[in-house]
N, C-alpha and C positions, 0 to 999 in steps of 0.2 A: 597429444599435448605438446605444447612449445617445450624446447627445449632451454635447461636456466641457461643466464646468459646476467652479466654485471649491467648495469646501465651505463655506462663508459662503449663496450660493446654493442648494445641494443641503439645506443642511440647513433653509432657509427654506422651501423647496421640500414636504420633508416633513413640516414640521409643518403646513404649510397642509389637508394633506388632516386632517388631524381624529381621526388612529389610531393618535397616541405616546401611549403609557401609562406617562411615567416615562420613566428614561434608557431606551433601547435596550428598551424594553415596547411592541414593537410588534407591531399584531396582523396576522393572515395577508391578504390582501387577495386581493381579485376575478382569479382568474387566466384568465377569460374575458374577455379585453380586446384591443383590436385595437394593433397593434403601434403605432401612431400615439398612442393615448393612455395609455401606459407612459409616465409622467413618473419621473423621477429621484425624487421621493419616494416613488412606488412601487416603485421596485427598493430602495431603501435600505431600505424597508419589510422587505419580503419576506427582503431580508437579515436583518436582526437578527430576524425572526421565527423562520427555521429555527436562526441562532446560539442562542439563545436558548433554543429546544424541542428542538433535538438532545441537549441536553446530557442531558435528561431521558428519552430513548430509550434511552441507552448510560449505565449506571453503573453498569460495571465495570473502569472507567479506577484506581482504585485496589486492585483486586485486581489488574490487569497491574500494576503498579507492583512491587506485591508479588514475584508472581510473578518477575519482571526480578532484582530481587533477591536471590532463592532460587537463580536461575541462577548468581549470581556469587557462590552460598555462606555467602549474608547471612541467616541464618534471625532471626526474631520472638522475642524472648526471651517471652512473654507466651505460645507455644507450651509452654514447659516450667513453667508457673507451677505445675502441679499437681505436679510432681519436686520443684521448687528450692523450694514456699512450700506443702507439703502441710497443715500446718495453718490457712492464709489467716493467720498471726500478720502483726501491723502493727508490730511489734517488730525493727528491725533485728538485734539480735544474736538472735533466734532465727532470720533468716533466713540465718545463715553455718555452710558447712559445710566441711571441709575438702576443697573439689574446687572445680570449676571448669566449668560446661556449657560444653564448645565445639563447632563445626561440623567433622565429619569428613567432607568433599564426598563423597559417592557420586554424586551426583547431574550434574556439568559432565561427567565422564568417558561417561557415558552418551550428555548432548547433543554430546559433541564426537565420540566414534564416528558418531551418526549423521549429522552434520554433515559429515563424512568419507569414510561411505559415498555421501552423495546427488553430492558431489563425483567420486565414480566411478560414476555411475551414465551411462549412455549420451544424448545428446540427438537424439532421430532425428527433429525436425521437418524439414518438407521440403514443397515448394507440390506440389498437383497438381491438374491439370483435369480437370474434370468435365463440360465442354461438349458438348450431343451433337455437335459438327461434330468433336470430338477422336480420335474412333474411325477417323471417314471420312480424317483427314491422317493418321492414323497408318498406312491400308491405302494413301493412296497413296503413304508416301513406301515402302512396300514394294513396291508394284510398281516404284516408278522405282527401287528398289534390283534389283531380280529384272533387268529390260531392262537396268540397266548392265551384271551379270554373265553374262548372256547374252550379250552383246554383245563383252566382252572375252572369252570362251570364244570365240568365231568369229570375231574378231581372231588370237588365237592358236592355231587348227588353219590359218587360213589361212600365218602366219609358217612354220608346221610342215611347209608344205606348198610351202615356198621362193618366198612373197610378201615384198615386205618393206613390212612393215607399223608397223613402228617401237616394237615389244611389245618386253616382257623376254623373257629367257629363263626365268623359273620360270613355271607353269602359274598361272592366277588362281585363287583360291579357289572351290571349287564355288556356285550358287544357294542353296542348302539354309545351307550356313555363312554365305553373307553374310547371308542371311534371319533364323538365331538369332542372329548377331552385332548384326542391327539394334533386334532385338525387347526383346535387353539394354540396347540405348544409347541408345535413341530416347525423346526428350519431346517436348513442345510448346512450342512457341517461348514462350507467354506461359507457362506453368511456368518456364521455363527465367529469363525476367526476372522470375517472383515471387520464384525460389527467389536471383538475385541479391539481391534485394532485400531478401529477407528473412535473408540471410546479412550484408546491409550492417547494418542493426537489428539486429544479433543482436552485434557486432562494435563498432558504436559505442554503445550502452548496455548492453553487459555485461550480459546480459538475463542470463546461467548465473550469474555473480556475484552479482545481486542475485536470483536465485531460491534461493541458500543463504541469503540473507540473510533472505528472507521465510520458508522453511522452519525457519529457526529460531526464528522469531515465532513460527509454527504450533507448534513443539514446545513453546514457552512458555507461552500463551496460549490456543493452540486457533483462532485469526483470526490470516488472513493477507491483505492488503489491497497493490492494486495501483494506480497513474494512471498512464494513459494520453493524450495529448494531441498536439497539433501546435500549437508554441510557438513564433511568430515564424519560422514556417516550418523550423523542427525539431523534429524527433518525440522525444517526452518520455514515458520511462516510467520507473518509480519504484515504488518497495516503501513502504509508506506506515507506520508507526511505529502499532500499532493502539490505543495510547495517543493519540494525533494527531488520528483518525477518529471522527465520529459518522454516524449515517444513521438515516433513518425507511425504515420497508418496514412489509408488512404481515408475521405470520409463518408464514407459508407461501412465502414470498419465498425462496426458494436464494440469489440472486447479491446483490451489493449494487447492481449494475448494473440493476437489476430494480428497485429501489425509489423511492422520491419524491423523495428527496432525500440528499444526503449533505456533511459541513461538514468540515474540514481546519481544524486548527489549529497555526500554527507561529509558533516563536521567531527572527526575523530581526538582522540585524547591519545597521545603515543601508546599507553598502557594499552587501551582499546583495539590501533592496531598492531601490536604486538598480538593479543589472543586473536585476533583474527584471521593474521600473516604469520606468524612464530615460523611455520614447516617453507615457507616459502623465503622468506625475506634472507638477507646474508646478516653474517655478524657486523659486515661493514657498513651494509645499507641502515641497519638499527643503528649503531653507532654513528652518524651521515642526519639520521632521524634527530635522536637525542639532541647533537650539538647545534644542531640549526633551531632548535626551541629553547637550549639553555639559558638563552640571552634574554627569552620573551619573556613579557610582563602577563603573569596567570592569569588564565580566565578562568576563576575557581566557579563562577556562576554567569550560565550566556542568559539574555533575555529570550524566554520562550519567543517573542515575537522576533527576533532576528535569527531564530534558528534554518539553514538551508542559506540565508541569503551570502553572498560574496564578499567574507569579510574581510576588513583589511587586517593585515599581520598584526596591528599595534590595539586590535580590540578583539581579535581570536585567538592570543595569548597561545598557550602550547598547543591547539589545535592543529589537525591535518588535516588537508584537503583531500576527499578519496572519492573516485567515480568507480562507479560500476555499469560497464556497456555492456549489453545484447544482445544479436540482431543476426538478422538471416543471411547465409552465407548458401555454400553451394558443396556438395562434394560427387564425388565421382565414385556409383555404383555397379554392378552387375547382377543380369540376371541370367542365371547357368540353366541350359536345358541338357539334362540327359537322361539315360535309360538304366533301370535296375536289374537284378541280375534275371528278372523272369519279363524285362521287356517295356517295363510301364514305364510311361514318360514322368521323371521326376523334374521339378523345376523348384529353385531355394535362389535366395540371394547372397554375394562375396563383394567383399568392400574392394579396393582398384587395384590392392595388391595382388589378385587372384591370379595367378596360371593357370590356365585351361587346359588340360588332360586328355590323351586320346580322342573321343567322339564329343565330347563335350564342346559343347555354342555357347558361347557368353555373348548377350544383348547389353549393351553399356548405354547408361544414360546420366542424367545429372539431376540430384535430387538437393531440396531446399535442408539443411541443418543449420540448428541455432546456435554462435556461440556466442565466447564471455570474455571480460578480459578488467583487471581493473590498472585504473592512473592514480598512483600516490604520491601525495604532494607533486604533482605537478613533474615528477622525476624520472618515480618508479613502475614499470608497467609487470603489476603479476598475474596467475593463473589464464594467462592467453590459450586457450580451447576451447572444443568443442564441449557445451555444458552434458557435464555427465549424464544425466538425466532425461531422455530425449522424449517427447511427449508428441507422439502422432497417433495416428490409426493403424491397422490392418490392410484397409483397402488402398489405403494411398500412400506411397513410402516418402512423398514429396512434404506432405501438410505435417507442419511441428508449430509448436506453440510456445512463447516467451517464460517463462520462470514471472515474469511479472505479469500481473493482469489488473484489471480495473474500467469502470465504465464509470459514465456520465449521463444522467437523468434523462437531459433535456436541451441537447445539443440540434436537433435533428432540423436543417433549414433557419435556424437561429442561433444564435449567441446563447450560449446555456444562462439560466440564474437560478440562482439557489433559495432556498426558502429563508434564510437570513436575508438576504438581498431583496425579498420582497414585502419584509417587514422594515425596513430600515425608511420608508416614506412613513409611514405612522408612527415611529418613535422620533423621526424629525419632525412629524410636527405636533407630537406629545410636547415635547420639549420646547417648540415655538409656544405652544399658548402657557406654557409652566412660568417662559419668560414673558410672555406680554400681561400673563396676570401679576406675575412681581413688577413689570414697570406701570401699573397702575394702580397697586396698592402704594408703588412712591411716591406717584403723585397725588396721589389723595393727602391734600393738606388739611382736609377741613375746612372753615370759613377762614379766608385772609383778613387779618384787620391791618389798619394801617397805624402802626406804631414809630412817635418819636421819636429821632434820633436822640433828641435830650433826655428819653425817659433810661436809655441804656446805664448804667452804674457808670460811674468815674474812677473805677478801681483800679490797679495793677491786675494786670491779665485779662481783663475784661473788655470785651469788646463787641462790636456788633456779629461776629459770628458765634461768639460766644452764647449769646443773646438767642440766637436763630438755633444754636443746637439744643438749649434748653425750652425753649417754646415748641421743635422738633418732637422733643425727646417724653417731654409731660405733660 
């Protein structure tokens, strides 16, 4: 882990290496570096690199925008320009007609059936082992099932046969039935504390809750984005707002979890990062926080649709800007061969620190780790490390995987679209013929007669429009 450091420091720090280009124009640096000479200007580096060039991998943050919108019914007037302004006249009174385009939602009813239905749909996860030792407890605890019932069987012919052997009176269930009754009920002890466990996760993050919440992203959008973490030794998962998220991959990449890197962008309340940052942040840098927002005009409530976008100071009110980068880096491993005290070749892995000891070979290579790092308000850079939590295989000490994950439907060779996006021609032109039936229930006059101008009243107030809205009207 980086060592703290003031931001006065950190940021001396990174401009000493020679690779700021402008504010936060920093370029990507040597990620083949031993953990030892990772200086604070290098993470801060790498930070605002990927900030920086994420944004440019993903920009379709204002079609979901869009989109979000269309959900709650808000269609684009500039859709109907070719109805409401068929001539392109720049002339407002050629652009008035007696109607009015409005939005006749077909479209919420849809997402909310199925938003509905995925809420009755079944959750059947559940742990199970796959060890091969799991087969072997499972045939013994059968046999010591089979010997008890045997057992009690010859307890009770003995009772039967006026021993007194301290049995009941009903006969015990035959072998055979304890046998399928075990083969129903029997797990393995470490299933039995996964599936605990995974029922406690499943119970304290509302993981069914917030997986309607992501599927309805998906039906938005077409991306559905997750984090997962272990946060001050609590597990943190999260549906991730795919307006929020950027990430580089190659594209052939499925997961997001799979990629180089991935940026999180959010809108925070100082209180907010306070509980977030409290063990990290200085009493200065809060204090630095506080007085840079006392001046702001509160934003007691953000419009759910500008939530994520880049707002300016004077409509994000006490809000702070905070990113969270990352992304695959490199560290330097070894692998030690040697011999134990009867001869046999042992071989274990030592991270670069390692000394090599009498007979001992160390094979040195350079393996892929993911780290983390976040930028607050644009100042502060904290928790720069490698993310606690390292998530690879056995067989491969190279392959690790992002803390964020998420995929997309319907990307593969095309432009993704999402199933909102494919209803949105048939509620435009719901809504076309909604207005071409109201512009011709206004024109239906009836029969025109042709009426004197002398027949109009000679009254105060009265006049020929007068005349027209009453003939209109009755």
């Amino acid at each position: 882990m980086a060592r703290r450091t003031t931001a006065k420091e950190a940021k001396k720090d990174k401009a000493n290496l020679g690779t700021e280009i402008g504010a936060f124009g920093a370029t990507k640096q040597k990620q083949r570096v031993t953990t030892s000479a990772r200086t604070d200007g290098w993470w801060m580096n790498n930070i605002d690199y990927y900030i920086n060039n994420g944004e440019h991998y993903y920009t379709r943050k204002e079609k979901f925008l869009t989109m979000y919108r269309v959900a709650q019914g808000i269609m684009q007037e500039e859709w109907y320009h070719y109805v409401l302004n068929p001539y392109n006249s720049d002339k407002e009174n050629e652009k008035k007609f007696p109607a009015k385009i409005r939005n006749y939602d077909i479209i919420s009813p849809v997402l909310n059936l199925l938003k509905g239905e995925k809420a009755l749909r079944p959750f059947p996860y559940q742990v199970f082992v796959h060890n091969a030792d799991a087969e072997t407890d499972k045939k013994k605890a059968e046999k010591e099932a089979i010997n008890e019932s045997l057992l009690q069987q010859w307890l009770f012919n003995l009772q039967q046969q006026g021993f007194d052997v301290g049995g009941g009176e009903e006969p015990p269930p035959p072998p055979k039935e304890v046998l399928d009754k075990l083969r129903k009920t029997w797990s393995d002890a470490r299933a039995q504390m996964g599936q605990s466990g995974l029922k406690f996760i499943l119970d304290d993050q509302e993981v069914e809750k917030k997986w309607r919440k992501g599927f309805y992203d998906w039906m938005v959008t077409d991306y559905v984005f997750t984090y997962k973490d272990v946060i001050k030794d609590n597990i943190d998962y999260d549906i991730i707002n795919p307006y929020d998220l950027s990430y580089i991959a190659s594209p052939d990449t499925e997961y997001v979890e799979d990629g180089e890197a991935a940026i999180r962008k959010q809108w925070m309340t100082i209180s907010e990062v306070i509980d977030r940052f409290y063990d990290v942040l200085t009493p200065d840098e809060i204090s630095e926080l506080e007085e840079s927002q006392r001046n702001e005009t509160p934003a007691f409530t953000v419009d759910s649709q500008m939530q994520g976008q880049s707002l300016p100071r004077d409509f994000r009110g006490s809000m702070v800007q905070v990113y969270h980068v990352v992304w695959k880096s490199m560290r330097k491993i070894g692998k030690v061969i040697t011999r134990d005290v009867f001869g046999n070749e042992l071989i274990f892995e030592v991270d670069e620190d390692f000394k090599p000891r009498g007979d001992e070979e160390v094979e040195w290579m350079w393996v892929n780790e993911v780290l983390e790092g976040y930028r607050i308000d644009d100042k502060y850079y904290k928790e720069m490390r490698p993310v606690p939590y390292q998530r690879g295989t056995f067989d491969n000490p190279s392959k690790c995987k992002l803390p964020y994950n998420g995929a997309c439907y319907s990307t593969r060779h095309t432009e993704s679209v999402s199933l909102l996006e494919k209803l949105i021609p048939y509620q435009i032109l719901y809504n076309i013929v909604k207005y071409r039936l109201e512009i011709t229930m206004a024109k239906n006059k009836d029969k025109i007669t042709m009426l004197p101008v002398g027949s109009i009243p000679n009254r105060e107030g009265w006049d020929e429009f007068t005349t027209m809205y009453y003939a209109d009207a009755t």
